[in-house]
N, C-alpha and C positions, 0 to 999 in steps of 0.2 A: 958220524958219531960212533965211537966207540961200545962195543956191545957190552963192553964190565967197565963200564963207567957209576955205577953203583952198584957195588957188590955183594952187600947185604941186601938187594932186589933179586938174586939168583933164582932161577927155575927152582931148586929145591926150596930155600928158603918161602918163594911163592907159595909153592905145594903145601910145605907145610902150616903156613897162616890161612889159605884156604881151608883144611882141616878141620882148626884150631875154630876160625868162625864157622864152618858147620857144624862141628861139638856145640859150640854155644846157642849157636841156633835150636837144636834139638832141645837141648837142655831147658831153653827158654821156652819152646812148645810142650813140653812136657809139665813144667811147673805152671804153665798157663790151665792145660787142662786139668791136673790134681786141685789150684787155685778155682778153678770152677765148677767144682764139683764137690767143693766144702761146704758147712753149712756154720751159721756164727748163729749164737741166738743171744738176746737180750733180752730183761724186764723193766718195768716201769711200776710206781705204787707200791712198790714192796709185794713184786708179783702179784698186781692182779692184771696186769696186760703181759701179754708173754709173746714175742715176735722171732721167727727165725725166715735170714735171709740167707742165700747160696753166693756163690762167688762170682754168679753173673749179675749179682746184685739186685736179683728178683727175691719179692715176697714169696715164703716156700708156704709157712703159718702164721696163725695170728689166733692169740689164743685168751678171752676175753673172760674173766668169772664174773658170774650173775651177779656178785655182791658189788663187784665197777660200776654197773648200768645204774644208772641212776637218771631217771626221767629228767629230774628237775634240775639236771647238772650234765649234760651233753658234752659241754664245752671240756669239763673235764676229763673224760672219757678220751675228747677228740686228742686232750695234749696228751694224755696215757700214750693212745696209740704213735702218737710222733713220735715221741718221747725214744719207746721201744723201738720202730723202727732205724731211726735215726741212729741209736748206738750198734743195733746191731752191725747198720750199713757201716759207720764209721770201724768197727771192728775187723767187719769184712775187708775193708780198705786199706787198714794199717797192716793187717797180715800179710796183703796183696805186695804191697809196699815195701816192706821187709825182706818180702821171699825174693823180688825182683832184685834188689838192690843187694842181696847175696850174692844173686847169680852175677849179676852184671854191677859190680861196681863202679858208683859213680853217676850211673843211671845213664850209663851209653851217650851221654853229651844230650840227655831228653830224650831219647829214642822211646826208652819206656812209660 
């Protein structure tokens, strides 16, 4: 077999698309860790449940006012809290999503 029998595969060519994926690579571990190391917050009730999550999509606060608690009404309280969570997480995620799909257009064929 011919050794330039495809010629845009050349050693330099190689070289330089080896590179070119480790630039992205980095790039991609870098906005991983600034992405988890963000924080998104959300409210529920017209602020009276107040939730922030990080970008490892852990509860960081949760932050309830006395005038929420309502003995005789738990339930409500309980959707508050979804409520705020839930957007925050959702928040968290669509920034996530965003940032990735900057870097790597296309979404790397699902890689990310």
């Amino acid at each position: 077999m011919a050794r330039n029998q495809f010629p845009n595969f050349g050693g330099g060519n190689m070289q330089q698309l080896m590179r070119q994926a480790q630039k992205m690579q980095e790039q991609l571990t870098k906005a991983q860790e600034e992405l988890d190391a963000k924080e998104y917050e959300a409210a529920s009730g017209g602020g009276m449940v107040t939730c922030k999550v990080n970008g490892k999509r852990e509860v960081v606060s949760l932050t309830i006012k006395p005038e929420a608690v309502d003995p005789d009404d738990v339930e409500m309280l309980q959707d508050l809290v979804m409520a705020a969570v839930n957007e925050a997480l959702r928040t968290g995620e669509k920034n996530r999503e965003e940032t990735m799909n900057r870097l790597a257009p296309g979404g790397m064929g699902g890689l990310l």
